[in-house]
C-alpha positions in Angstrom: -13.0 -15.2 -6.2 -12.2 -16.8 -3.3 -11.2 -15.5 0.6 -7.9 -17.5 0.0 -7.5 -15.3 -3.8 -8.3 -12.4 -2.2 -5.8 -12.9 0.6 -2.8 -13.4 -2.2 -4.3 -10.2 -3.9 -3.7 -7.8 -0.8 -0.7 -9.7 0.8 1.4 -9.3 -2.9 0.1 -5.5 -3.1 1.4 -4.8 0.6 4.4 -6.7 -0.2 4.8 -4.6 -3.6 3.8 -1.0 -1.7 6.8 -2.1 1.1 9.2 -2.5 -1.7 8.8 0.3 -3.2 8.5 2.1 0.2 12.0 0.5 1.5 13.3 2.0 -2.2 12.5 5.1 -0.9 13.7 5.2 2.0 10.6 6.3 3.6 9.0 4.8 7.3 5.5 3.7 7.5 4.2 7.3 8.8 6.2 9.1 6.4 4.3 7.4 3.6 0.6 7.5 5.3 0.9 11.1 6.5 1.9 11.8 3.1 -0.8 10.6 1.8 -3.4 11.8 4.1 -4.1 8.5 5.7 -3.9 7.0 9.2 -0.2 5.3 9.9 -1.9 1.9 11.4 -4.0 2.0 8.3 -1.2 2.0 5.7 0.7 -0.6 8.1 -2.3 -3.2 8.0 -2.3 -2.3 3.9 1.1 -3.2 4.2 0.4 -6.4 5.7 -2.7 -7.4 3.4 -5.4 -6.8 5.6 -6.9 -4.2 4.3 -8.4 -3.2 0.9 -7.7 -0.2 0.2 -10.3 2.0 -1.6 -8.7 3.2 -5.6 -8.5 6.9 -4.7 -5.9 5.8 -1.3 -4.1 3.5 -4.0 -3.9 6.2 -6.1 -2.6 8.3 -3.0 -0.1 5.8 -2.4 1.1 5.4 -6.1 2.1 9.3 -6.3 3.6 9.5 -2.8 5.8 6.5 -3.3 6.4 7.9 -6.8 5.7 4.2 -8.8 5.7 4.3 -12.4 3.8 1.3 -13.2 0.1 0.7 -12.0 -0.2 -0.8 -8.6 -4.0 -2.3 -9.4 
């Protein structure tokens, strides 16, 4: 894979966890503190700079309540 692949990877996850974040009408902080994480942390996540480890995805996932796999 490449850095530019990689980018697309996290930049369409953060865009899919914001959706799904804006469908429940939850902020940033709402969503990281329920998920045991740091709010800057989920907001760089967010933005595709981060890769997140499978166990926060898998935090995320049950928070936001998403049906279908995120990864």
């Amino acid at each position: 894979m490449t850095a530019k692949h990689n980018d697309e990877i996290f930049t369409g996850l953060g865009n899919r966890l914001k959706s799904e974040r804006e469908k429940s009408k939850m902020t940033q902080s709402e969503v990281a503190q329920a998920a045991g994480i740091h709010v800057n942390y989920y907001a760089r996540i967010e933005r595709g700079e981060e890769n997140p480890t499978f166990e926060v995805l898998h935090k995320l996932k049950k928070v936001l309540k998403m049906e279908s796999d995120i990864v």
